[in-house]
Every structure is written in structure tokens, then in C-alpha cells.
Steps between C-alpha positions, in 0.01 A plus 500: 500500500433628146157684445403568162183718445206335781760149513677368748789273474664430828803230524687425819855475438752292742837419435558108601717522722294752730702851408369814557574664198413217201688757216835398593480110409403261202181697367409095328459408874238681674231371569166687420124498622232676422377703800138608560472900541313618812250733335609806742863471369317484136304807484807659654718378174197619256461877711912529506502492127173667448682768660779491273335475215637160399336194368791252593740461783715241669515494862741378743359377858655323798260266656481377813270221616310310283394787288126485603462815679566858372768536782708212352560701196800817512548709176821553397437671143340510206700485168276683229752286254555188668571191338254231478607239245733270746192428683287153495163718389698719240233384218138565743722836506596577184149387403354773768738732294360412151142520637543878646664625195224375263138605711397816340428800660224733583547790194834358357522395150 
């Protein structure tokens, strides 16, 4: 899941033939789909990097059922550098990038 300023971009990644761990085999074969965010699990992403002062963050979850309920999602981390651009909705994201570096702000010139 990749969270850029208030956005959400949330991808559920499966290796095809099932494994656990998806890293270890032909990255050009998973198979992605967009996921729908519980909004619990959501405002916990937006207060976790509230309260580390970061605007962007990549997190890691295991998910268990069919994603619907809060308790179906387990955070493993969040990378404050994590890398986006491999990802189906890599443009929506680096368009969520362009769009928080160019609002201006409150007494900044």
C-alpha cells in the first residue's frame, strides 16, 4: 500500500503459483488488484505518519480473508522510501506526488 499525502493506493500482490513470499519469482508475473482500504486500517496509515512527520510511506501488510474487515489486515512495516514505480497505479501515484509538491502553503512563499 503506498499513501501519498491524504491518498491511498492499495494493490494486492500474489505470486501465480500461490507462494508465500511473491519477491523470490518472475516480478512480470504477479498478478495485481486493487484492494479497497477498510477506513479503520486508513486513518491508522494517515495517524502512523502524522506521527512521524512524513507525508509518504509504503506499507507492507499480510492479509487474511477477503480483506473486508480491519482484522484481515496485519502490518508488517512501513518503508518511509519504498518503491512505487513497478506497480500497476505508479502514474495515479506519481500524479498524487506532483499534486502535493505543487499546493502552496499557509505563509510559504
Amino acid at each position: 500500500m503506498t499513501v501519498v499525502g491524504r491518498r491511498v493506493f492499495a494493490q494486492q500482490v500474489t505470486a501465480p503459483d500461490g507462494a508465500l513470499d511473491w519477491r523470490r519469482g518472475d516480478w512480470n508475473a504477479l498478478l495485481h488488484a486493487p484492494l479497497t482500504v477498510p477506513p479503520p486500517v486508513e486513518a491508522a496509515l494517515h495517524a502512523y505518519l502524522a506521527s512521524s512527520g512524513l507525508v509518504f510511506g509504503c506499507f507492507d501488510f499480510a492479509l487474511t480473508g477477503d480483506g473486508d474487515a480491519p482484522d484481515h489486515w496485519t502490518a508488517i512495516e512501513c518503508n518511509p522510501n519504498g518503491q512505487w514505480g513497478w506497480l500497476p497505479d505508479a502514474a495515479d501515484i506519481t500524479e498524487a506526488f506532483a499534486d502535493l509538491l505543487t499546493v502552496e502553503r499557509k505563509g510559504c512563499s
